[in-house]
Jmol script that loads the backbone (N, CA, C; Angstrom):
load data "model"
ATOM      1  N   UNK A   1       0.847  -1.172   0.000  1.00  0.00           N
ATOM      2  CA  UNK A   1       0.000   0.000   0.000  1.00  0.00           C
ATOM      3  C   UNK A   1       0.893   1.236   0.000  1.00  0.00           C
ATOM      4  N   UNK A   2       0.603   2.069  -0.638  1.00  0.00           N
ATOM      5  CA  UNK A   2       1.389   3.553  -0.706  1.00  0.00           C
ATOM      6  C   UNK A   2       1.115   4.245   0.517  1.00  0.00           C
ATOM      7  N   UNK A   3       1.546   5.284   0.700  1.00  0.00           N
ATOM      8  CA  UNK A   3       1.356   6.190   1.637  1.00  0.00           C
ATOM      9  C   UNK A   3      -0.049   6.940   1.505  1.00  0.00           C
ATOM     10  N   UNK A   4       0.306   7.512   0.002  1.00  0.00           N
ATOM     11  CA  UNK A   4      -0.809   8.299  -0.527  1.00  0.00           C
ATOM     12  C   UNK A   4      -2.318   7.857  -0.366  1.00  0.00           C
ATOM     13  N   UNK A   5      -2.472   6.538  -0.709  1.00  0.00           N
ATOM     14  CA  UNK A   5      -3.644   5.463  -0.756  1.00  0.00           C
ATOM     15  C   UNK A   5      -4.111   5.078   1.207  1.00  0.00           C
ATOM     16  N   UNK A   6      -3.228   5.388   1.755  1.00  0.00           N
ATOM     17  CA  UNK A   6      -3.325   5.042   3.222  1.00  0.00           C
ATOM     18  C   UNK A   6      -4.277   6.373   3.772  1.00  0.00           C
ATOM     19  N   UNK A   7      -4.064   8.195   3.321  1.00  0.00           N
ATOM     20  CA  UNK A   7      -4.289   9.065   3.341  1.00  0.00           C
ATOM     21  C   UNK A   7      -5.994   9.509   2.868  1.00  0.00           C
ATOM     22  N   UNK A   8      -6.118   8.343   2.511  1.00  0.00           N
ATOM     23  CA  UNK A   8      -7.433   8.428   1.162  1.00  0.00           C
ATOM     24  C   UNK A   8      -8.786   8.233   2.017  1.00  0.00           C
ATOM     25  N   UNK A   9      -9.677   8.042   2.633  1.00  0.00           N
ATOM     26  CA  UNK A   9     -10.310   7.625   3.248  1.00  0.00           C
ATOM     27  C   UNK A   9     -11.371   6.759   2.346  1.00  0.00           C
ATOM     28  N   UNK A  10     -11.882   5.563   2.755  1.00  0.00           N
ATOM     29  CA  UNK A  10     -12.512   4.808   1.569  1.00  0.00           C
ATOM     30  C   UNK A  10     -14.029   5.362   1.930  1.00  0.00           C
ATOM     31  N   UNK A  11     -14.517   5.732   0.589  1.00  0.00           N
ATOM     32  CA  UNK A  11     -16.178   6.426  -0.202  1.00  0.00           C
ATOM     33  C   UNK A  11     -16.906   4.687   0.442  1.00  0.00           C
ATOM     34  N   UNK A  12     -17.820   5.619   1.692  1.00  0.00           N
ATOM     35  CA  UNK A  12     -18.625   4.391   1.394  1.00  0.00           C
ATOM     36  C   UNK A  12     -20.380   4.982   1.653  1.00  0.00           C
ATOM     37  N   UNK A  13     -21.213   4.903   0.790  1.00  0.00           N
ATOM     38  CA  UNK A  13     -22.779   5.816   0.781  1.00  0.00           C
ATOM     39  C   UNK A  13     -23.338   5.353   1.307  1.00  0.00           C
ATOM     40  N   UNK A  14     -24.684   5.600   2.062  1.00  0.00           N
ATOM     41  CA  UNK A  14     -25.945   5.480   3.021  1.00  0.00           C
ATOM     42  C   UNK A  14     -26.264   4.560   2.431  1.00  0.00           C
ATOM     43  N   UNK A  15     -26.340   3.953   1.776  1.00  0.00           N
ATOM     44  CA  UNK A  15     -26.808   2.316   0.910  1.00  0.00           C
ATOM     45  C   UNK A  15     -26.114   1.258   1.146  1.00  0.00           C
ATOM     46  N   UNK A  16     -24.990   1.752   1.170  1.00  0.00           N
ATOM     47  CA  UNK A  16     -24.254   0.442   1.829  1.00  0.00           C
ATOM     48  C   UNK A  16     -24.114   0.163   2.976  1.00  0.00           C
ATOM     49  N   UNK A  17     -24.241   1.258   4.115  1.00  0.00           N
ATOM     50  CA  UNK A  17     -24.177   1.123   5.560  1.00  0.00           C
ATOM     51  C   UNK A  17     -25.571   0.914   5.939  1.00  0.00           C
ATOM     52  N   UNK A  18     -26.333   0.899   4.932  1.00  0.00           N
ATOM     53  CA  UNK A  18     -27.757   0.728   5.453  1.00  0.00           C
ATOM     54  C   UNK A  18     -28.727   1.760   6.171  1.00  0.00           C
ATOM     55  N   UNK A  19     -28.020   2.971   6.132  1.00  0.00           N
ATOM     56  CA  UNK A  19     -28.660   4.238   6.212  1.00  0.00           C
ATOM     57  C   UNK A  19     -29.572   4.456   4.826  1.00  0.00           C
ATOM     58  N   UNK A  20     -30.491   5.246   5.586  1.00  0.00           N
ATOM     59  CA  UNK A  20     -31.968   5.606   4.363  1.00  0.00           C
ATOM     60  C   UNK A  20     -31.441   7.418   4.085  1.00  0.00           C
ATOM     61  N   UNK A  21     -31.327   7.341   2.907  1.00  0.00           N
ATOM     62  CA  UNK A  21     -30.854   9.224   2.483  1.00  0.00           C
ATOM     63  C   UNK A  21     -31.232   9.974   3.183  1.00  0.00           C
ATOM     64  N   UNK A  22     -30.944  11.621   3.393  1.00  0.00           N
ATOM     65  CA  UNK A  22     -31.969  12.265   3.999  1.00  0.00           C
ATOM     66  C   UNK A  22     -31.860  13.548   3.330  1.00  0.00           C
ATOM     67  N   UNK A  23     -31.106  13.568   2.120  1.00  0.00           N
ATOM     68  CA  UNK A  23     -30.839  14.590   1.095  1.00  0.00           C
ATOM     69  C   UNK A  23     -32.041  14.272  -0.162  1.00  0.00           C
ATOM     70  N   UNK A  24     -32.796  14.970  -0.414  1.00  0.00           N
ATOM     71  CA  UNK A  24     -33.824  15.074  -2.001  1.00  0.00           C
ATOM     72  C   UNK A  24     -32.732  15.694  -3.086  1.00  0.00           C
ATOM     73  N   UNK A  25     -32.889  15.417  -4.059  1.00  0.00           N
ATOM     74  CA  UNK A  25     -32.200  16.216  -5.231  1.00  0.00           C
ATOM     75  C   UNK A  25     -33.361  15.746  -6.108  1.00  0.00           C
ATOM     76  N   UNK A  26     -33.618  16.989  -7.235  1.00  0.00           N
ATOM     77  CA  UNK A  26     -34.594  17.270  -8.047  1.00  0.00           C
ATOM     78  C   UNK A  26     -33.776  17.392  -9.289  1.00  0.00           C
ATOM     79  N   UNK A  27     -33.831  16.566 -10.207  1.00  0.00           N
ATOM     80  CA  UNK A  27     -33.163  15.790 -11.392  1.00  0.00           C
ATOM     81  C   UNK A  27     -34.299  16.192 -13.003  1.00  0.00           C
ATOM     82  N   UNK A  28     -33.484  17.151 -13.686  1.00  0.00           N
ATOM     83  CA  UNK A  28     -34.521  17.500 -14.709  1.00  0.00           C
ATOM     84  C   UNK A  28     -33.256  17.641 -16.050  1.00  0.00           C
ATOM     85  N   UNK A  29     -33.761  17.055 -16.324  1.00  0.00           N
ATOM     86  CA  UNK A  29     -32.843  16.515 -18.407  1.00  0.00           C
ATOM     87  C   UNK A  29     -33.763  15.697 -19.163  1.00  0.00           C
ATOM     88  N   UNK A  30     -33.677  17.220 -20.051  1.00  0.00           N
ATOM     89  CA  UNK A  30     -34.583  16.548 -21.077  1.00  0.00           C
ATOM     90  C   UNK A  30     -33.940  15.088 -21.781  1.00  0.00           C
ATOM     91  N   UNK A  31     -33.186  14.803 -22.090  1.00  0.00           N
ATOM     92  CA  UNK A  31     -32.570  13.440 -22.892  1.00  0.00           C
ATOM     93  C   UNK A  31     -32.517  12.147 -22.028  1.00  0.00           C
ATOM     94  N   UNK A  32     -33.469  11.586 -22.532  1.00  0.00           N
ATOM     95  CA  UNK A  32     -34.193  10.482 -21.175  1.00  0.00           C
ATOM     96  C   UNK A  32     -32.513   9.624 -20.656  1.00  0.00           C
ATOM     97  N   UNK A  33     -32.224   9.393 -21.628  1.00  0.00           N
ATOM     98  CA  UNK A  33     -30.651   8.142 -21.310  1.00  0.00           C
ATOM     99  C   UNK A  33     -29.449   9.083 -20.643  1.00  0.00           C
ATOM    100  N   UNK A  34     -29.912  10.264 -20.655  1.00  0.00           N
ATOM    101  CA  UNK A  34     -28.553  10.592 -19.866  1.00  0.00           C
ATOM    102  C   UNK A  34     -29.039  10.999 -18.550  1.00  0.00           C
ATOM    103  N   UNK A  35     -30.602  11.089 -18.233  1.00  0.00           N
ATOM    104  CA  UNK A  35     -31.358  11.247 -17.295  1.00  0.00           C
ATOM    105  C   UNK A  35     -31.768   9.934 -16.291  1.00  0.00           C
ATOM    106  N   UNK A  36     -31.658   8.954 -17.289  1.00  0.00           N
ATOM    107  CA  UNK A  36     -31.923   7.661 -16.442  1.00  0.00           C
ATOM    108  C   UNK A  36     -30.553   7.518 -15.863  1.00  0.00           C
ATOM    109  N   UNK A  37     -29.357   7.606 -16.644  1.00  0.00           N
ATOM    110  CA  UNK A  37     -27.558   7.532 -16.215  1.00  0.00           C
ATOM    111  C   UNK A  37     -27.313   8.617 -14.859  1.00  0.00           C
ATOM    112  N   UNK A  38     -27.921   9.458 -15.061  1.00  0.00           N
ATOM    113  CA  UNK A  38     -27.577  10.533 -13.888  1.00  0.00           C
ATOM    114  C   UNK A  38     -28.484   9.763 -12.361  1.00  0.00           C
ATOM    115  N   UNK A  39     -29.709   9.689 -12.662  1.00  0.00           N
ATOM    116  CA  UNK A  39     -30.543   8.988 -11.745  1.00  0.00           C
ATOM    117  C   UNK A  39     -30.057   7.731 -10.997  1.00  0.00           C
ATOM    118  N   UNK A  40     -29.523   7.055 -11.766  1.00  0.00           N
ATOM    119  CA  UNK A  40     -29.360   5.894 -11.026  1.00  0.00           C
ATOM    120  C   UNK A  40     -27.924   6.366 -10.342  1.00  0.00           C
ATOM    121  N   UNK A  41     -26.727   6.894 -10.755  1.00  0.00           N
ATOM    122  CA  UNK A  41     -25.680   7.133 -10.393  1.00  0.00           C
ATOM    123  C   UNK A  41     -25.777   7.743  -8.883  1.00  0.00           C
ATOM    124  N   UNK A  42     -26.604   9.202  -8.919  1.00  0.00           N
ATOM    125  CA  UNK A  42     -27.207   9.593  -7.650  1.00  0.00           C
ATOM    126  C   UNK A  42     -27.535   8.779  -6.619  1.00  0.00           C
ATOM    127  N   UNK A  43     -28.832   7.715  -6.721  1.00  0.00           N
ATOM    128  CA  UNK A  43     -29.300   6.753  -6.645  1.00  0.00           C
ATOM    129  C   UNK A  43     -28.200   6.386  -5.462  1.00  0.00           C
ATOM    130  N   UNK A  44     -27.500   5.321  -6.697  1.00  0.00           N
ATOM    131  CA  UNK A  44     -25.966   4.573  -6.182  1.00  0.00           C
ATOM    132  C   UNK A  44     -25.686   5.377  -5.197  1.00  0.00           C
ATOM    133  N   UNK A  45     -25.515   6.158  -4.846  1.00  0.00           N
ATOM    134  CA  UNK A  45     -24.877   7.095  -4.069  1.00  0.00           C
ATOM    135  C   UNK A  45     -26.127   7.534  -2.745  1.00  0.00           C
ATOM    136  N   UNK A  46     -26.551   7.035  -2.666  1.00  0.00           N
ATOM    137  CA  UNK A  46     -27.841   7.078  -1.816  1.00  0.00           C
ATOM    138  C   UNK A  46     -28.867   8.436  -1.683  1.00  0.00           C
ATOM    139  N   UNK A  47     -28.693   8.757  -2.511  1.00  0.00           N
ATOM    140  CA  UNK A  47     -29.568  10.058  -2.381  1.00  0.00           C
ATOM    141  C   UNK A  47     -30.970   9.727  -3.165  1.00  0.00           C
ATOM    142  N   UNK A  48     -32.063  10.506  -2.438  1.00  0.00           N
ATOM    143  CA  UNK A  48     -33.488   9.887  -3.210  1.00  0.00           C
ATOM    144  C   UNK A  48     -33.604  10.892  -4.437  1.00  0.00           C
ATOM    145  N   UNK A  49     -33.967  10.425  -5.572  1.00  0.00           N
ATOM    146  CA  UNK A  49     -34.064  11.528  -6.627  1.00  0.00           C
ATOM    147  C   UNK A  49     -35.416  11.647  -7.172  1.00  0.00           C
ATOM    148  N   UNK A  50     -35.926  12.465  -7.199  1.00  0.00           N
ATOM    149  CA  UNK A  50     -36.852  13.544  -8.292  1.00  0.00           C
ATOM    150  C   UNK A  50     -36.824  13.348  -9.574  1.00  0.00           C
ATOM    151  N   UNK A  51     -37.473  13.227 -10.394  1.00  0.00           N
ATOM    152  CA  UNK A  51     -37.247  13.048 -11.826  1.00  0.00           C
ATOM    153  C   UNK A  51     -38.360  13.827 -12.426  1.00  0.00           C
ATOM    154  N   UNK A  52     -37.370  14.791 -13.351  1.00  0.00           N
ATOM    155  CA  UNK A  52     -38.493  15.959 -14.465  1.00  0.00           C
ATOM    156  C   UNK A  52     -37.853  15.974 -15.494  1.00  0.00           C
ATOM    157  N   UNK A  53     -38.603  15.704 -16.929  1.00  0.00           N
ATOM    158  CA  UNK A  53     -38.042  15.796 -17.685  1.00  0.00           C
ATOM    159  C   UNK A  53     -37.903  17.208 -18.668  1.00  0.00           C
ATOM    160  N   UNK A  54     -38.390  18.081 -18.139  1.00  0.00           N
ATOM    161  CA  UNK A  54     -38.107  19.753 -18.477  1.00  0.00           C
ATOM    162  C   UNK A  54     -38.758  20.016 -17.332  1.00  0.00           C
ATOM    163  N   UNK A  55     -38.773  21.331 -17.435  1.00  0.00           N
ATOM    164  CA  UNK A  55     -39.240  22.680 -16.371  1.00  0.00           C
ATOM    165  C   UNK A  55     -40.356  22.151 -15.984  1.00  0.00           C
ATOM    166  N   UNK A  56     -41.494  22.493 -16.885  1.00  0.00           N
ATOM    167  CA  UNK A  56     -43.061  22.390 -16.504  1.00  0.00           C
ATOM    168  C   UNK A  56     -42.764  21.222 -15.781  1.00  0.00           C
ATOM    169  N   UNK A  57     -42.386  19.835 -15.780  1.00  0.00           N
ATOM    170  CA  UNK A  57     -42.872  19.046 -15.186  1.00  0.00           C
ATOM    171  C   UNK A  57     -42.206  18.835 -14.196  1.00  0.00           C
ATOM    172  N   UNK A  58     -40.764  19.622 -13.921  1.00  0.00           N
ATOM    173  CA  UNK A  58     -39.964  19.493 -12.727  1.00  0.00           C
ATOM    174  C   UNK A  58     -41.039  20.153 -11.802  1.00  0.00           C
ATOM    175  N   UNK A  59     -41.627  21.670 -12.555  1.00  0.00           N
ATOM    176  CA  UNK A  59     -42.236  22.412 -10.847  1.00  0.00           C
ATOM    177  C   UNK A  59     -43.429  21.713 -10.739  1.00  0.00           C
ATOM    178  N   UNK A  60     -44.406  20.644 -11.671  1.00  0.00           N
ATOM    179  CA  UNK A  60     -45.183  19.669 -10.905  1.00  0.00           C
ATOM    180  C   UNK A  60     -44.602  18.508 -10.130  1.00  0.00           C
ATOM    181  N   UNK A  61     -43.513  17.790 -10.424  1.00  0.00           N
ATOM    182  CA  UNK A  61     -42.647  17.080  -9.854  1.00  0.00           C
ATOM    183  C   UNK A  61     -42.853  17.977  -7.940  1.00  0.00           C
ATOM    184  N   UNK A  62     -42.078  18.876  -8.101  1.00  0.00           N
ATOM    185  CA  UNK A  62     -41.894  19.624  -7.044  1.00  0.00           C
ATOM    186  C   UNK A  62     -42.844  20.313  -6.328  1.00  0.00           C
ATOM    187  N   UNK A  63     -43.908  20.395  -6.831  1.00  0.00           N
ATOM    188  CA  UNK A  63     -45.687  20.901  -5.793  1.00  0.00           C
ATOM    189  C   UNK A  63     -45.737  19.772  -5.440  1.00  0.00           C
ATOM    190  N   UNK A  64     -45.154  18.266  -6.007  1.00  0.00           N
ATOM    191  CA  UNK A  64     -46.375  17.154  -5.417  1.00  0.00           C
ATOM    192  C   UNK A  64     -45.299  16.785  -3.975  1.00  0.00           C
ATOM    193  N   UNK A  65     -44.175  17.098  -3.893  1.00  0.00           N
ATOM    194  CA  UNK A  65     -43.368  16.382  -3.009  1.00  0.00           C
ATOM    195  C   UNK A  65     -43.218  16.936  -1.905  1.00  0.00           C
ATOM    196  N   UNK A  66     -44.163  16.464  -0.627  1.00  0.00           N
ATOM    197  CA  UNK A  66     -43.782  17.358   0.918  1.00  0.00           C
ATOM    198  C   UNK A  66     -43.123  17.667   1.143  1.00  0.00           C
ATOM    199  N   UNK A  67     -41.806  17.048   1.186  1.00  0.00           N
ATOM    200  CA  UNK A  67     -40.397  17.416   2.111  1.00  0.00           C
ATOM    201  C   UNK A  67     -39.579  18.433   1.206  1.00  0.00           C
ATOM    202  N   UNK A  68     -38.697  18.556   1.920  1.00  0.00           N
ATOM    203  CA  UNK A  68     -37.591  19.693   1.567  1.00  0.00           C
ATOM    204  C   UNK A  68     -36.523  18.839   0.066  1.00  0.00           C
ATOM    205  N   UNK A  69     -36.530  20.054  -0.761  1.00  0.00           N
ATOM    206  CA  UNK A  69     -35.485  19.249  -1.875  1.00  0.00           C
ATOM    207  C   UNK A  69     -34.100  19.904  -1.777  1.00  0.00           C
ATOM    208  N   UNK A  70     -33.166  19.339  -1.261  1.00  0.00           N
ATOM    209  CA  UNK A  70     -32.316  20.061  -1.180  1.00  0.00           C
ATOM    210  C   UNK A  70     -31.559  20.524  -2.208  1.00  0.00           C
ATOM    211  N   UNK A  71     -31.417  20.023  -3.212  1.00  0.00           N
ATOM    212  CA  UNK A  71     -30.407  20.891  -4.815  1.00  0.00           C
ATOM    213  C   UNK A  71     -31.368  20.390  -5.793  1.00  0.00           C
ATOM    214  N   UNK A  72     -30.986  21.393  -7.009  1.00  0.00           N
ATOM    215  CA  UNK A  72     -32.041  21.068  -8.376  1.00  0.00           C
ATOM    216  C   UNK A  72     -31.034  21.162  -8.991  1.00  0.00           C
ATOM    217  N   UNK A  73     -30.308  19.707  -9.415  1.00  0.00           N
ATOM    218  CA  UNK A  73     -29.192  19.646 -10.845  1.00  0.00           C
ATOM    219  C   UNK A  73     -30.596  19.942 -12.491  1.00  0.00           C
ATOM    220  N   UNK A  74     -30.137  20.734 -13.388  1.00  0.00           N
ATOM    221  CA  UNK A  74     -30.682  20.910 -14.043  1.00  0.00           C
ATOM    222  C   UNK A  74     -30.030  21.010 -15.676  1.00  0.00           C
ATOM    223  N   UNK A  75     -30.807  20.909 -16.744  1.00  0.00           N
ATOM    224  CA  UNK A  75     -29.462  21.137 -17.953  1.00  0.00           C
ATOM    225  C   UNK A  75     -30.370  22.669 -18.224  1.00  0.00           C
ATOM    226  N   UNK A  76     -29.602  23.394 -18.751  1.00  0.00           N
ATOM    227  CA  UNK A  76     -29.742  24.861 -18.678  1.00  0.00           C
ATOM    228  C   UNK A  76     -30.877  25.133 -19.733  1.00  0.00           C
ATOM    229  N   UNK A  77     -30.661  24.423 -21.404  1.00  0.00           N
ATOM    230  CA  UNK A  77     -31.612  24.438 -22.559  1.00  0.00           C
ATOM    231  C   UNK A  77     -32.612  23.378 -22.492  1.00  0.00           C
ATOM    232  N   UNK A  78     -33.967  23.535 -22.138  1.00  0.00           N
ATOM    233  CA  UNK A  78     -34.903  22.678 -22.078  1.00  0.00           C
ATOM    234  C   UNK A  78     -35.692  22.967 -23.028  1.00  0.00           C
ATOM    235  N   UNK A  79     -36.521  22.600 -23.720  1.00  0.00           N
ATOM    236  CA  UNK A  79     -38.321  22.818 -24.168  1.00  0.00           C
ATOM    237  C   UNK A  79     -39.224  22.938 -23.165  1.00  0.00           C
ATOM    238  N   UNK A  80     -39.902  24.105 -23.131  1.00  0.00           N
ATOM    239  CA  UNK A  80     -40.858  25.229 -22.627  1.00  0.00           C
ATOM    240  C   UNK A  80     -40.128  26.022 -21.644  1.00  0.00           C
ATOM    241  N   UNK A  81     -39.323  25.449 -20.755  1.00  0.00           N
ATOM    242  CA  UNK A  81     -38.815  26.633 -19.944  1.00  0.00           C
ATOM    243  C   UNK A  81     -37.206  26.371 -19.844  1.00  0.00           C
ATOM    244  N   UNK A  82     -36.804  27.088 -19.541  1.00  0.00           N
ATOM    245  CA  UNK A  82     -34.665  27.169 -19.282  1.00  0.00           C
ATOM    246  C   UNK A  82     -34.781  26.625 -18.070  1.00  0.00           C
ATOM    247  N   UNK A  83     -33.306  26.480 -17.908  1.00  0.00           N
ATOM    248  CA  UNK A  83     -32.920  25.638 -16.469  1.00  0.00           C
ATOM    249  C   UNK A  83     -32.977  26.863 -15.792  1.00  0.00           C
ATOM    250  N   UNK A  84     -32.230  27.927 -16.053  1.00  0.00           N
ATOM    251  CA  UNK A  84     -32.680  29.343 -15.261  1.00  0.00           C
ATOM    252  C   UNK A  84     -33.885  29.772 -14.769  1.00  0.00           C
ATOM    253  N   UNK A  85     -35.246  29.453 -15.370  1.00  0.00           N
ATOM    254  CA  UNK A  85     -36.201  29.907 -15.570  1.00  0.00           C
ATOM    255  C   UNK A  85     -36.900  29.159 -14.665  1.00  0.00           C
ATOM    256  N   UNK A  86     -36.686  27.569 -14.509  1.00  0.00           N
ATOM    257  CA  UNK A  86     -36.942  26.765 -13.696  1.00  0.00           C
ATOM    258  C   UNK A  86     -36.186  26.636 -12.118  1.00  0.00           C
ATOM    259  N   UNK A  87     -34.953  27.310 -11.884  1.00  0.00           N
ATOM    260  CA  UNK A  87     -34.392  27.317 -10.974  1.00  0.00           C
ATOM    261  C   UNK A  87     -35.241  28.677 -10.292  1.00  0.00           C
ATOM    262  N   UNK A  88     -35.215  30.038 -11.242  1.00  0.00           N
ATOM    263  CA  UNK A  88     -35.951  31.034 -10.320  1.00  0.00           C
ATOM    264  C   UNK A  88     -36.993  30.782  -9.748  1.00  0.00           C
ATOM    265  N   UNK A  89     -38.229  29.726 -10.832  1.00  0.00           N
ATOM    266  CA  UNK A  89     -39.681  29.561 -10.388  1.00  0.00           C
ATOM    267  C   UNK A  89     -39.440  28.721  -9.089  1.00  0.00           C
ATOM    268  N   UNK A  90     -38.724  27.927  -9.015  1.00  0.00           N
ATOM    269  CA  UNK A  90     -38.286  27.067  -8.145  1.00  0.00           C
ATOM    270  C   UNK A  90     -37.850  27.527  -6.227  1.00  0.00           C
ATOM    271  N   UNK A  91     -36.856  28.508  -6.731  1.00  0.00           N
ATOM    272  CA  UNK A  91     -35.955  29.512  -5.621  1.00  0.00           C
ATOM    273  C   UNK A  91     -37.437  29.852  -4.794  1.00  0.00           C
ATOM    274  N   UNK A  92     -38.088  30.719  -5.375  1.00  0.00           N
ATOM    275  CA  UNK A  92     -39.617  31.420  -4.853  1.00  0.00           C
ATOM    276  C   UNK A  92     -40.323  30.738  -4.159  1.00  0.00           C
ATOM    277  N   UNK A  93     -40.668  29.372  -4.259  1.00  0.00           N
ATOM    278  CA  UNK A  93     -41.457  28.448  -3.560  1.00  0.00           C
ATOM    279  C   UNK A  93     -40.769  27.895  -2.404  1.00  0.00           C
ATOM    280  N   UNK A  94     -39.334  27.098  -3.049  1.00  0.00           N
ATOM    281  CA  UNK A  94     -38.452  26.435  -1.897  1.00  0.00           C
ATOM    282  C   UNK A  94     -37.381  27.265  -1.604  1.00  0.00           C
ATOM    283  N   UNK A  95     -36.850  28.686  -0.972  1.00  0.00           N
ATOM    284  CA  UNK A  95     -35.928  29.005  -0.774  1.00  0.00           C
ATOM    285  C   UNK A  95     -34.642  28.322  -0.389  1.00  0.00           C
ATOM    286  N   UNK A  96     -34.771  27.624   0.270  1.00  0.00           N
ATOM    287  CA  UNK A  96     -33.863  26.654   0.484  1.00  0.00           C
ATOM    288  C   UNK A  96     -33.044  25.882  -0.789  1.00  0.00           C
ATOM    289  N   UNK A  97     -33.686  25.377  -1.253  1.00  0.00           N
ATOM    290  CA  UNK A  97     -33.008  24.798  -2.615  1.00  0.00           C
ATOM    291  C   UNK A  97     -31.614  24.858  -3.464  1.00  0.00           C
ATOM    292  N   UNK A  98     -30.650  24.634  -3.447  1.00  0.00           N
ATOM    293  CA  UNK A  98     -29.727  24.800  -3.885  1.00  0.00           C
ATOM    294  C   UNK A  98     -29.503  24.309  -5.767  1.00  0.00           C
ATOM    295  N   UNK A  99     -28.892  25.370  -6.383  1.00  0.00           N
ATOM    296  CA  UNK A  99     -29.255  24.645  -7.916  1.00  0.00           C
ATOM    297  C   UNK A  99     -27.525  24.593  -8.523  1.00  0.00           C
ATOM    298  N   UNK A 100     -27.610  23.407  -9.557  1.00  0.00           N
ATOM    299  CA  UNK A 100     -26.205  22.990  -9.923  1.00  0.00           C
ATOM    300  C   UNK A 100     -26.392  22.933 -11.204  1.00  0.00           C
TER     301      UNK A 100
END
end "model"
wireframe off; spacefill off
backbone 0.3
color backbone group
């Protein structure tokens, strides 16, 4: 073993220790296969995800869901609304929200 590799601390997510997430992320791409690839990756990583496939249906996505969402990864060029456009409508309702 190297030194460097000793220094590293090993990645291990709430899925594998058997912890249940307690982070939401709100997941909106229009291009379903790089949307299902992002989803599950998250996923893997134990976080519960949201799925919109543009604007309009992210902020119904997001009226229907009680709890707090903590970040909205978004792709910026959608059909009917921008990722901007959807992050502001978004900001207004959930202040909290963090967008990537």
């Amino acid at each position: 073993m190297h030194q460097e590799d000793a220094a590293v601390p090993a990645r291990t997510s709430p899925t594998e220790v058997g912890q249940q997430s307690l982070e939401t992320l709100l997941l909106v791409e229009y291009e379903p296969a790089f949307r299902e690839l992002l989803r599950e990756g998250l996923e893997a990583n134990g976080y519960q995800v949201l799925v919109g496939e543009n604007g309009v249906d992210a902020l119904h996505v997001a009226e229907q869901h009680p709890g707090p969402i903590c970040l909205l990864v978004t792709d910026v060029i959608m059909p009917q609304m921008s990722g901007p456009e959807l992050a502001k409508r978004l900001n207004e309702a959930r202040p909290e929200i963090q967008v990537l």
